[in-house]
Structure formats: C-alpha cells, structure tokens
KOLDRENKE-695571 format. One record per residue (C-alpha): residue number from 1; x, y, z. Coordinates in steps of 0.5 Angstrom, whole numbers, plus 2048, in hexadecimal, padded with zeros to 3 digits. Layout:
BEGIN
PT   num    c1    c2    c3
PT   NUM     X     Y     Z
...
//
This chain:
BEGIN
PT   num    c1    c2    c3
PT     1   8BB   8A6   921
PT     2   8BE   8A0   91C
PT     3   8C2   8A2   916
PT     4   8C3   89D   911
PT     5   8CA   89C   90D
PT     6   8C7   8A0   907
PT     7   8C6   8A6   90A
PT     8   8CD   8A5   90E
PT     9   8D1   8A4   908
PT    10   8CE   8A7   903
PT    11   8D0   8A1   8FE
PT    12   8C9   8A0   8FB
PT    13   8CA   8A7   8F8
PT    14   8CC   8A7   8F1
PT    15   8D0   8AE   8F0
PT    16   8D0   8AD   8E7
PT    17   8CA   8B2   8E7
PT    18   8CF   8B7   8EA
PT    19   8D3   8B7   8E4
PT    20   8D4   8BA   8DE
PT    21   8D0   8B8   8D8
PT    22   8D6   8B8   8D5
PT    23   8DB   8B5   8D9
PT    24   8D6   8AF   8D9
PT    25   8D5   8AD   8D1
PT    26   8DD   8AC   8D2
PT    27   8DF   8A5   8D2
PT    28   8E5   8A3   8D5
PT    29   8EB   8A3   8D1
PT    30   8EC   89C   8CD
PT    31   8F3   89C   8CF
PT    32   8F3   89C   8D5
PT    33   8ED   896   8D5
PT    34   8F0   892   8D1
PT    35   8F7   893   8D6
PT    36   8F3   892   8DD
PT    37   8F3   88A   8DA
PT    38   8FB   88A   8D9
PT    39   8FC   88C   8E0
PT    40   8F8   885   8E3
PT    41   8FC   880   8DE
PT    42   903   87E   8DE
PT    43   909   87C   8DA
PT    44   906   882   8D5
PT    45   90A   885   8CF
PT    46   906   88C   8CF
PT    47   907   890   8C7
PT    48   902   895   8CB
PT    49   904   89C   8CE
PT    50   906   8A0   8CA
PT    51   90D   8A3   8CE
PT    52   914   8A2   8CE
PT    53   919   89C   8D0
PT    54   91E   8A2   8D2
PT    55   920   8A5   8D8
PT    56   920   8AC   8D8
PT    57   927   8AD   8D8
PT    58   92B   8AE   8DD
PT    59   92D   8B5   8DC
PT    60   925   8B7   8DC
PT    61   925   8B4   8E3
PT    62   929   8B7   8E6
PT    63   929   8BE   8E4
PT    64   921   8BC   8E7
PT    65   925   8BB   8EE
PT    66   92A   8BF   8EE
PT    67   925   8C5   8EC
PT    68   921   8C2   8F3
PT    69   927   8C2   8F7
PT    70   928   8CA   8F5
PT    71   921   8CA   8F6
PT    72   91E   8CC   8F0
PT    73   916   8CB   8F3
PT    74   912   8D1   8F2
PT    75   90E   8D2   8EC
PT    76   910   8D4   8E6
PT    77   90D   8D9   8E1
PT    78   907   8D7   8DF
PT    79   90A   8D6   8D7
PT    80   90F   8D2   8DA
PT    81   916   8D4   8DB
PT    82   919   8D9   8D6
PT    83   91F   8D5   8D6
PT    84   91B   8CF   8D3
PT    85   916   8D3   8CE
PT    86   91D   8D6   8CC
PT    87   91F   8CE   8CB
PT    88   919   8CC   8C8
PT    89   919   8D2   8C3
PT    90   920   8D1   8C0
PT    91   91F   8C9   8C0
PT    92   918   8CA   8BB
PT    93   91C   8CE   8B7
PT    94   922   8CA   8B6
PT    95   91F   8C4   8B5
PT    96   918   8C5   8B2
PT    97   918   8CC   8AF
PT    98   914   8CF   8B3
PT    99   915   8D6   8B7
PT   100   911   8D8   8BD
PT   101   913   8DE   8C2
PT   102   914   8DB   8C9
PT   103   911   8E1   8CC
PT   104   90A   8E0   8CA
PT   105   909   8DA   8C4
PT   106   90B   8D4   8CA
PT   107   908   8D1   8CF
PT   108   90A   8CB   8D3
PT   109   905   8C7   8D5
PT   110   904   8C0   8DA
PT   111   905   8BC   8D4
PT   112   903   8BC   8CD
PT   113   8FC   8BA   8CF
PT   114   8FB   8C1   8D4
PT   115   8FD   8C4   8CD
PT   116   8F8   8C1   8C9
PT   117   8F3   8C2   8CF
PT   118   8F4   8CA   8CF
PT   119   8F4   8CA   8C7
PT   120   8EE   8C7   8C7
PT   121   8EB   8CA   8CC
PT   122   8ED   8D1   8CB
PT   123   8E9   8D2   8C3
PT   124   8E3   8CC   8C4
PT   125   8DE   8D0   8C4
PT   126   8D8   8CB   8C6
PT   127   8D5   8C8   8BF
PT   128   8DC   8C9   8BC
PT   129   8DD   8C3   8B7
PT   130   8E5   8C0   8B9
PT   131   8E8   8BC   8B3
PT   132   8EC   8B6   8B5
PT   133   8F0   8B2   8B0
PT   134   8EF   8AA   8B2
PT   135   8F2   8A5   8B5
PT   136   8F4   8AA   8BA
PT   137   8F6   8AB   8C1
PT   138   8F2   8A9   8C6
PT   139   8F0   8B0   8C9
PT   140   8EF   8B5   8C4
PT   141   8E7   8B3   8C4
PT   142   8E6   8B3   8CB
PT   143   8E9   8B9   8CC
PT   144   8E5   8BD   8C7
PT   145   8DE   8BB   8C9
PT   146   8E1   8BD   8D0
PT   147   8E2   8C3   8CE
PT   148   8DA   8C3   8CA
PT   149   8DE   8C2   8C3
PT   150   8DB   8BD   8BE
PT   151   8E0   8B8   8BD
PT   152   8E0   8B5   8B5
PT   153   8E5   8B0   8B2
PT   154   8E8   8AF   8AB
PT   155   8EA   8A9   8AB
PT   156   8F1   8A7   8A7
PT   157   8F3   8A0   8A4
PT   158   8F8   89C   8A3
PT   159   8F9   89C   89C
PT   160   8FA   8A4   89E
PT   161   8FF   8A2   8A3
PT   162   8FA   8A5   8A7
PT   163   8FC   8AC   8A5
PT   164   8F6   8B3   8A4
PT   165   8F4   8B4   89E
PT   166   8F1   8BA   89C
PT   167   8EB   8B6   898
PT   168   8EA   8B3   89F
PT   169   8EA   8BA   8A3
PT   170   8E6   8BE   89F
PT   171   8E1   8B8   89F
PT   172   8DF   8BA   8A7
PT   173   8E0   8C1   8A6
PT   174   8D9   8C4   8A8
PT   175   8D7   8CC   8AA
PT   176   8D9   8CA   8B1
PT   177   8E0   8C7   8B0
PT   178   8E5   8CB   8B4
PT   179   8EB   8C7   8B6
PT   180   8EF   8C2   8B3
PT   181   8F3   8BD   8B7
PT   182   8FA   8BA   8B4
PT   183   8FE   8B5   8B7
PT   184   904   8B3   8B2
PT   185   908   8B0   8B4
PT   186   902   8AB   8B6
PT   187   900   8A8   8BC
PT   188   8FD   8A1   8B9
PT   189   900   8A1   8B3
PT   190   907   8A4   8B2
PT   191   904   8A8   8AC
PT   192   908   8AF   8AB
PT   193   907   8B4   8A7
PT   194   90C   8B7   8A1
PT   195   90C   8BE   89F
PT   196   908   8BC   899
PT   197   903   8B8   89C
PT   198   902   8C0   8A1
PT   199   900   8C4   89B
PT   200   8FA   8C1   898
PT   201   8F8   8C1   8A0
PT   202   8FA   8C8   8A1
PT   203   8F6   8CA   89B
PT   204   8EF   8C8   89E
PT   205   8F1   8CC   8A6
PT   206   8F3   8D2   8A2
PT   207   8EC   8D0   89E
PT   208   8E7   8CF   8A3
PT   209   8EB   8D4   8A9
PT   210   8EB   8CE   8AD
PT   211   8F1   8CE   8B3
PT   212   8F6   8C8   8B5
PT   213   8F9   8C5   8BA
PT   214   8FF   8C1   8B9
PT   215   900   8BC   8BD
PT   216   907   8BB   8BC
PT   217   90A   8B7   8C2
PT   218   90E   8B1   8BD
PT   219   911   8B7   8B9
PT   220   918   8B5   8BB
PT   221   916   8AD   8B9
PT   222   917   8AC   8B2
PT   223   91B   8A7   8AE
PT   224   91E   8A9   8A7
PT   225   91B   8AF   8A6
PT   226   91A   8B6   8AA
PT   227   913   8B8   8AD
PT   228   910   8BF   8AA
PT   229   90C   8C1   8B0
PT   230   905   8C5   8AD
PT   231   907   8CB   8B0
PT   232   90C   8CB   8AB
PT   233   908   8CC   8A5
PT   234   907   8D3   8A2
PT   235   901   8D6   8A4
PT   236   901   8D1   8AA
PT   237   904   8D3   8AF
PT   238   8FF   8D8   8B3
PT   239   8FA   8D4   8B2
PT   240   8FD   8CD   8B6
PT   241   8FE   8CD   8BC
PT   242   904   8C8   8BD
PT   243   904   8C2   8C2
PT   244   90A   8BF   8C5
PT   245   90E   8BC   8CB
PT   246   913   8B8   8CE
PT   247   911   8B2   8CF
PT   248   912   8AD   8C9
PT   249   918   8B0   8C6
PT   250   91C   8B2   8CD
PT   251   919   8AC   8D0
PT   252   916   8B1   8D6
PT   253   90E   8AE   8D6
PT   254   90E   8AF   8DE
PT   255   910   8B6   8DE
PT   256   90A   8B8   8DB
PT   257   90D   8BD   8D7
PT   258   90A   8C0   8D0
PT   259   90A   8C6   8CC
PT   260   905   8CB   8C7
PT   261   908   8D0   8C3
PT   262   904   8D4   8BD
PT   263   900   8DB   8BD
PT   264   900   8DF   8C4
PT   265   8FA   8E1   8C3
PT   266   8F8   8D9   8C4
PT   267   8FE   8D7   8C9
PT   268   8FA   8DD   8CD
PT   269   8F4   8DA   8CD
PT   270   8F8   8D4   8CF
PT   271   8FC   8D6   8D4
PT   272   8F6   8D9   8D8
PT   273   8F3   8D3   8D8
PT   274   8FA   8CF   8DB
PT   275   8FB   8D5   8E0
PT   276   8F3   8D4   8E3
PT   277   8F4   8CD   8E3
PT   278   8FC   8CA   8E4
PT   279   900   8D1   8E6
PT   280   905   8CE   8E2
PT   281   909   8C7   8E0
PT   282   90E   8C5   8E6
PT   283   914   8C8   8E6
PT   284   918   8C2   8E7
PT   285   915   8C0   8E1
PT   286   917   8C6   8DD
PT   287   91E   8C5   8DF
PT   288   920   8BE   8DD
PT   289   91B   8C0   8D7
PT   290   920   8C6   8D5
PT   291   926   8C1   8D6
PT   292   923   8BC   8D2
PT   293   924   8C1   8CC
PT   294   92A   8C5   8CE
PT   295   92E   8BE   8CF
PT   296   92A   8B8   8CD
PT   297   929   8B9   8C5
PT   298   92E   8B3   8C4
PT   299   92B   8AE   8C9
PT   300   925   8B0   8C5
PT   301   927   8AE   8BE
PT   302   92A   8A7   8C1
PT   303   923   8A5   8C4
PT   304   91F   8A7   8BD
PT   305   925   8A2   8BA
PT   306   923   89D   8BE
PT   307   91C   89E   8BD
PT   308   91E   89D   8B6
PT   309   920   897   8B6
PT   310   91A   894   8BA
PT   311   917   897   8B5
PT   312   91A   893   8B0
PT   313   919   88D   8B4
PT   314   911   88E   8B5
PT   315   90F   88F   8AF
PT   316   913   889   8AB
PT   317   911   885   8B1
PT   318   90A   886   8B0
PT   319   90A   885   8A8
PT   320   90E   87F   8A9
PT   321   908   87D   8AE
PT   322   903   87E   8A8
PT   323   901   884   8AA
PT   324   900   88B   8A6
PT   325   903   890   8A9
PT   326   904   897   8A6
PT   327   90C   89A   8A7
PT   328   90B   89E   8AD
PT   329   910   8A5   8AC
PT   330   910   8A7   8B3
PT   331   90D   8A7   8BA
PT   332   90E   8A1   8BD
PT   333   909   89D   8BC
PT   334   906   897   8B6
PT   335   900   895   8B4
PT   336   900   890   8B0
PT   337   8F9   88D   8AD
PT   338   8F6   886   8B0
PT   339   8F0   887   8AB
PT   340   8F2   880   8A9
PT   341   8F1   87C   8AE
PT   342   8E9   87D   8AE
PT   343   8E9   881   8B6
PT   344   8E7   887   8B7
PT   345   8EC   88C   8BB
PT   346   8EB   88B   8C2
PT   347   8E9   883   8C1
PT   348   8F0   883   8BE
PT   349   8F3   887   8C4
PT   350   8F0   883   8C9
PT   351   8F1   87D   8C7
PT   352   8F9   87E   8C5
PT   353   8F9   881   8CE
PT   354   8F6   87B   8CF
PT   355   8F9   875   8CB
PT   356   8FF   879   8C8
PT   357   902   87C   8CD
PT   358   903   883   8CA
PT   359   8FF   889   8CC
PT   360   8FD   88E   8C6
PT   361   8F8   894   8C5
PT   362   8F2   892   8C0
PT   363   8F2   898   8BB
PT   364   8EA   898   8BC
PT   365   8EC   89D   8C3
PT   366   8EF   8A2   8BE
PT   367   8E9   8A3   8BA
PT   368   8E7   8A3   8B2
PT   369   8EC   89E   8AE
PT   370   8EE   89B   8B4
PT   371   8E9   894   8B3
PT   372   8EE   88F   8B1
PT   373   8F4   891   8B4
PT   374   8F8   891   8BA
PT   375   8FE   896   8BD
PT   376   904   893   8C0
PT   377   909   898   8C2
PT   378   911   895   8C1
PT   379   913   89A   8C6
PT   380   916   893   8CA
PT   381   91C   88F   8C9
PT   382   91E   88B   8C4
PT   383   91D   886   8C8
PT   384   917   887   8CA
PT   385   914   888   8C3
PT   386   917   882   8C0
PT   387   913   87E   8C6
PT   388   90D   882   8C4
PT   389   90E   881   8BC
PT   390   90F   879   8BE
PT   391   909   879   8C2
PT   392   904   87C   8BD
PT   393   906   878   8B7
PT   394   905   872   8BB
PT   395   8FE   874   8BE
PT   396   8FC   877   8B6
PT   397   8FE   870   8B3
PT   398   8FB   86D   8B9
PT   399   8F4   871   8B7
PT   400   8F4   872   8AF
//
C-alpha cells in the first residue's frame, strides 16, 4: 500500500473549522503586529510597550526568594492569601477611600487582564450590550465578544481631554446595555477623571441600572492632582467592580499579579470562575506583591516622580515639533496628534519605524477617536526619549 505525504502528515487539513466562531472573528492584536516589525529592524527607539523601565525593587525579589528557600510552593486559597487581601483592603482604603472587606469583596487574580475576564465573563449574558469608552485598552472588546457580549464604543475627543461625557454615554445607551467599562487613568490617552467629572456619569448608571467595571490598574500614576476611583462615588460602590494590579505602579508586570474588589455577590461568581480555571494566582507572586505594599510605598512614589518629569519632556517635545498634543494626567503614555501631516495613523507609524527610527503605536489600534494619533509611552530614559523626540521632529520636518 503506497500512503502519500498528505495522509502521512496531515498537514493538508486545515483545523479553523473546528474553531469557535467567536474566536475566529477576533483579530490579532494591533500592538503586537505593529511591534512583530520592530523586533526585525535595528538601532530602533521604541515608545510602544506599555511597561515600566523600573526594576522591581530589590526587596520585592528577594522576599520572592526567600519565600522559595522556606518553601512557600503550595497553593494558596483560591481568593489569595488573607495576609494579601488584608493588604489590598487597607491600602484601597487609605489611598482612595474605598473599603472592601478582605474576606469576601477581594480577589486576586493572574493580572489585572484575568480580572477583567472574570468580571466580564461572570454577568455577560449573551446579547448583552457592554459599553467601552474610546480610544481605549486594546483587550476589553475582544474579551467581551469572547464571552458573547456586544462591544459598542463612544468615542472621546481630544478637545474633551478624551474624558466621558454623560451626553456621550447616554447617546449609546439601549434596552440591551448592561455593563460600563472605565479605564482612568487612560491607556492611550493619559486622560483622568475628577470627582466632578464622576457624577454626571454616575447619574446615568444609577439611571439606566447599568454595572461597571472599573479598570483602575494606573490609579497611583497621577501628577498633580490625586485619583478618585469610581467606586468612591456615592451610590457606586456596590455596583462597580474594581480592577487593579501591581504591575504599572510597583513595576511588577511579569509577576502577573492583580486584584477585583466590589460586591460578594459579583466577587463570587468570580471567584468560581478562577478556581475552575487558574486554582489561584502564584504564591511567589502574592508574596512579593504583599511586600510590595507593606514596605515599597516610597520607591512607588519615586518612580511616579519620574514618570513625571519624562512627562513633561514628552509633551513639551511634541509641541515644540509642531504636534498638538493634549496634557496627559496620568498613566504613562502620550498621544500626540499628526493629524497635520496629511498621513493616516499607520502610515505615519510605519513610516517613522522605517525612515525615523522610532516605534510607536497608531492610535486607530485602540478604536473610535484613535484615527489621527499615535501612543508613545515615556515609560524609557530621558535619554532614550530625547533621542526619540530629535528623531521624530527631524522625520516630521522632512514629511510636512
């Protein structure tokens, strides 16, 4: 009997149709595309990843080691350690004046992304309409159609400073609307939201019952003014669940630590979800996030010092250009308009990888309002960003 290579192989079979519908519709991420070109080009300055220049401090790791020497490997309760949630709770409450019993309002998750997820997947009820202020995070409308959401965008603008209008939410508001996702500080844009800025939109959830998950993970990245967290909105708490993490403002994004707080009814539900799927986050991991907010509250406030005066540079560099660019209140990330150099968004992006040098994100990658922009992250040396800015004033020039 002669087999040919196919029926050897099975290579010729092409397996999508097995796939989830679902899952097929998703496109890869634009972040991660764009960046697949920067890893095969040389000498390139990148203002893309949205990550910390920082260490994790010293002390972090090596409570993580020496809790490996003790053997601390088992798992831990499926919540988190107690110690941890008991952490997380005082912190909250200390520094945004929201209080969450530890026992049962707290979970901690692989990340703030898994807390996301859970929340999502734990009240999506196929069907159900999940409102996303744009430009945004890349992951939250990927993420609700997963789950058999109907992701549906408002954008913001710039002259808005990209922040929610309750005009603009109650424009997309329909029967089917359930869920609002927040993400202030904002990754693109650096927009925040103040306490007056909080209570129209707080009027339009109680209004239209709507739940929110509040993606809070830049919350201690602010300058010159504090963050107020949703959540501590009268009225609002019950209704929000609260996300947040370690990784942006302990420098700890390879630890994979974050955290949900809110209701015990919605934590619940969320927490049977992560114990089917993850069992809990890693031990170590819980470890040097506990010594993280016991001891490294002050190496905190030094790198968010820092951010700040990249800040500065950023954004005056951008102006200085010939670029508008909106002042940026938090996160680390601007996103300067090149609206006048008569290029779209990934033609500007490419073209700068290619003749300038330097790698940024197109703002059309974080949906509605994004056309027009581009992220550059400041999270990188001084050095490395006045490079950058010499770069890209000498490639706007040589396009204009």
């Amino acid at each position: 009997m002669i087999v040919n290579n196919e029926q050897q192989t099975g290579s010729s079979k092409s397996m999508t149709s097995y796939l989830s519908p679902l899952v097929q519709d998703i496109k890869p991420s634009g972040i991660r595309k764009f960046f697949d070109l920067v890893s095969a080009s040389k000498d390139i300055i990148t203002l893309g990843v949205g990550e910390p220049d920082f260490i994790t401090p010293w002390h972090v790791r090596e409570a993580c080691v020496y809790s490996l020497e003790r053997g601390y490997t088992r798992y831990t309760s499926n919540a988190g350690m107690p110690e941890l949630r008991e952490a997380i709770s005082g912190y909250l409450e200390n520094e945004f004046k929201t209080a969450y019993d530890p026992k049962d309002e707290i979970l901690v998750t692989v990340g703030g992304s898994e807390a996301i997820d859970l929340a999502l997947r734990a009240l999506i009820t196929p069907g159900d309409e999940i409102l996303i202020p744009e430009p945004c995070y890349i992951s939250y409308s990927p993420i609700t159609a997963i789950g058999g959401g109907i992701p549906v965008g408002i954008e913001t603008f710039a002259k808005d400073n990209f922040k929610l209008t309750a005009e603009a939410l109650e424009a997309q508001i329909t029967p089917r609307s359930k869920i609002l996702i927040l993400c202030y500080p904002s990754n693109p844009t650096g927009a925040i939201m103040t306490y007056e800025d909080w209570l129209p939109i707080a009027k339009v959830v109680e209004k239209h019952d709507l739940i929110v998950i509040s993606d809070e993970i830049y919350a201690e990245l602010t300058y010159g003014t504090k963050h107020v967290s949703f959540a501590s909105v009268p009225g609002m708490q019950e209704r929000t669940i609260l996300v947040s993490g370690f990784s942006k403002a302990f420098a700890m994004t390879g630890w994979r630590m974050g955290y949900a707080c809110g209701h015990r009814d919605l934590i619940s539900a969320m927490l049977k979800i992560h114990q089917y799927t993850v069992m809990c986050a890693p031990v170590m991991g819980q470890v040097a996030a506990l010594e993280a907010l016991t001891n490294g509250l002050g190496e905190k406030d030094k790198m968010v010092e820092s951010y700040n005066r990249r800040r500065r540079l950023i954004v005056d560099g951008f102006r200085s250009i010939g670029l508008e660019c909106h002042e940026p209140q938090g996160a680390f990330y601007a996103f300067p308009s090149i609206q006048n150099t008569g290029l779209t968004s990934e033609e500007f992006a490419q073209q700068l990888l290619v003749e300038g040098k330097v790698a940024a994100v197109p703002g059309t990658v974080f949906g509605l309002g994004g056309e027009g922009f581009i992220r550059c992250s400041y999270a990188t040396s001084v050095a490395q960003l006045s490079e950058a800015l010499e770069r890209i004033g000498s490639f706007v020039a040589k396009i204009k």
